[in-house]
C-alpha positions as CSV (number, residue, x, y, z in Angstrom):
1,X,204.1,330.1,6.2
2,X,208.1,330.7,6.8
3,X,209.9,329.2,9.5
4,X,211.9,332.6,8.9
5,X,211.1,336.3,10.0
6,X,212.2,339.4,8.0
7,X,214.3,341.9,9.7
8,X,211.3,344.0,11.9
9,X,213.4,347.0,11.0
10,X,211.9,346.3,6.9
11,X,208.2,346.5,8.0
12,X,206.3,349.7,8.1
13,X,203.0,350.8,7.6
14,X,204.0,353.8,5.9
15,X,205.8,351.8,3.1
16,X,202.3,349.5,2.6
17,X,199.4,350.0,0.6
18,X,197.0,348.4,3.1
19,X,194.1,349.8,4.8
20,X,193.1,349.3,8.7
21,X,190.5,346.8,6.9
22,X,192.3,345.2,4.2
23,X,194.9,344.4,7.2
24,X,192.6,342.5,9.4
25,X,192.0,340.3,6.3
26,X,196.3,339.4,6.3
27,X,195.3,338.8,10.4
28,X,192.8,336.6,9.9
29,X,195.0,334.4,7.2
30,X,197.8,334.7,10.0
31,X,195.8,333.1,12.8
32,X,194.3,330.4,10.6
33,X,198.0,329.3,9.3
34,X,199.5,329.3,12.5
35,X,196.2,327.0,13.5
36,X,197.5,324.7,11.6
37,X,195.6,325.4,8.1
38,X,198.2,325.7,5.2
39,X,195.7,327.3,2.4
40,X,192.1,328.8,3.7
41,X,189.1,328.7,2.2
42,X,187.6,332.4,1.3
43,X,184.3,331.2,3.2
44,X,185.8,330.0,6.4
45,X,187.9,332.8,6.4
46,X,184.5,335.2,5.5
47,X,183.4,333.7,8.3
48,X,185.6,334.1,10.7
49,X,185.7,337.8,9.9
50,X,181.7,338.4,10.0
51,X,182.1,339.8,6.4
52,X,180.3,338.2,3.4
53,X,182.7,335.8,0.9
54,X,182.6,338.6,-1.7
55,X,184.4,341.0,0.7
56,X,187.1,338.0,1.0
57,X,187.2,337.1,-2.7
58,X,187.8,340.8,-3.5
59,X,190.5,341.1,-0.9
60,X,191.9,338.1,-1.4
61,X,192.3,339.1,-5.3
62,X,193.6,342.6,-4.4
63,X,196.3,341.6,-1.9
64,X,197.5,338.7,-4.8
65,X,198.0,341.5,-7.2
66,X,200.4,342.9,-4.1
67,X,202.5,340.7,-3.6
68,X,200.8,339.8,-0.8
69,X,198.7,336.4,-0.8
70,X,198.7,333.3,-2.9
71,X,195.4,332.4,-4.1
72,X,194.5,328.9,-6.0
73,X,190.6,328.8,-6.7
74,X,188.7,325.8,-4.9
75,X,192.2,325.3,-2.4
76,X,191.7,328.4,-1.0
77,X,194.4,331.6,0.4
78,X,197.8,331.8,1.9
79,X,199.9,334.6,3.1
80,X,203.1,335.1,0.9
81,X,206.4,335.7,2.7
82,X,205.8,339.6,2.1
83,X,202.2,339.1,3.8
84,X,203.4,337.3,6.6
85,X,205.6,339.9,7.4
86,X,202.9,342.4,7.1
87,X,200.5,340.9,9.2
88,X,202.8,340.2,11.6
89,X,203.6,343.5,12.2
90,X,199.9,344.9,12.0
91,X,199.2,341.7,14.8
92,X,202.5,343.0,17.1
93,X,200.8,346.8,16.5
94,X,197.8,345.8,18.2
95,X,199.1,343.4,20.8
96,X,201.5,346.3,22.4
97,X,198.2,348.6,22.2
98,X,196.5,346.1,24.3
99,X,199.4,345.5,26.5
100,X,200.3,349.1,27.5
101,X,196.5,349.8,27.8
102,X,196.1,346.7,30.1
103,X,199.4,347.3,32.2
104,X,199.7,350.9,32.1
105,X,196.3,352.7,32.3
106,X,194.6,349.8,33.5
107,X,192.1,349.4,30.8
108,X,190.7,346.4,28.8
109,X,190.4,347.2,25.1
110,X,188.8,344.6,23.2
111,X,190.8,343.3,20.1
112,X,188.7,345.4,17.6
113,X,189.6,348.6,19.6
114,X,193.3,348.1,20.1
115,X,193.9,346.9,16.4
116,X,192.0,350.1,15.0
117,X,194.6,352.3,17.8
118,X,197.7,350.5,16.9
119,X,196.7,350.8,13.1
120,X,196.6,354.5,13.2
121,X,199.3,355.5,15.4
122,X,202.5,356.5,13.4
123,X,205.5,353.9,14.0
124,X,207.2,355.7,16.6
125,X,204.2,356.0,19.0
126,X,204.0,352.2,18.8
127,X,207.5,351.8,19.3
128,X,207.1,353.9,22.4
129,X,204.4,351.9,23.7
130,X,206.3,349.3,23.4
131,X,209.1,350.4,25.1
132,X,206.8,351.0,28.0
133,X,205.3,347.7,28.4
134,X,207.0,344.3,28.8
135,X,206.4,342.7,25.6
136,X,208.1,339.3,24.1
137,X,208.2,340.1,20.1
138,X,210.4,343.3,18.4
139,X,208.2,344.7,15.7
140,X,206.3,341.1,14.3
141,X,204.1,338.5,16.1
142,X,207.0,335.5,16.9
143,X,204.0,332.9,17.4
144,X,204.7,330.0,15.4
145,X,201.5,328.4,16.3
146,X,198.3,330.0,17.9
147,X,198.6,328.7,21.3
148,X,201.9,330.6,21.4
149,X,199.9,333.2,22.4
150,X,196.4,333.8,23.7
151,X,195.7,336.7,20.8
152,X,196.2,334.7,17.9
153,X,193.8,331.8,19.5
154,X,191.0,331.5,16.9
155,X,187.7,329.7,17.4
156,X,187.3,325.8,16.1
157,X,184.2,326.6,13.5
């Protein structure tokens, strides 16, 4: 993980080859390295998704061919600066849909629902959500740990 951020004006879905999928797997590698675990295992992180270690190892591959994770066999996954960035940006997508839903139309959506929304509205939609809502971080998740912010909290197993 960086102790920098890119400029929020770089990232963009449009530019990335990831699907809605593909990006929860970049989440999930977020939230375990700001929990304090530098490289993750394919199986905890399998795990932690509900998908089966294959899914992961494929993924996991695929995004290393992108530029996107570093991947050492039997020490496990880590985001590159490029994957950071990304996931950052797909994790600040989703909390602003769950923000302006809470505040504005006074609605719960559950983290599965508001990541789907905020992955498939275009840029400027989400930047008008955001606009809307009062909302900490300007295009990237600034959590530099996961109790920064109660979205990133993972669970102990």
């Amino acid at each position: 993980m960086t102790n920098t951020r890119s400029d929020c004006a770089d990232v963009s879905l449009e530019d990335q080859p990831v699907t809605r999928t593909g990006g929860k797997y970049l989440c999930g590698l977020l939230r375990c390295a700001l929990a304090d675990r530098e490289r993750v295992a394919t199986g905890d992180l399998a795990r932690r998704l509900g998908v089966s270690r294959a899914s992961v190892t494929e993924m996991v591959a695929k995004f290393g061919e992108e530029g996107f994770v570093d991947h050492e066999r039997y020490k496990g996954a880590t985001l590159t600066d490029d994957g950071e960035s990304l996931a950052r940006h797909l994790q600040w997508r989703r909390c602003v849909t769950e923000r302006f839903f809470a505040d504005e139309v006074d609605v719960g959506l559950d983290a599965e629902t508001a990541y789907r929304i905020g992955f498939e509205l275009p840029q400027a939609g989400t930047d008008r959500l955001a606009s809307l809502v009062d909302h900490p971080c300007d295009r990237l998740c600034q959590a530099t740990e996961a109790s920064d912010c109660p979205r990133l909290t993972i669970s102990s197993t």
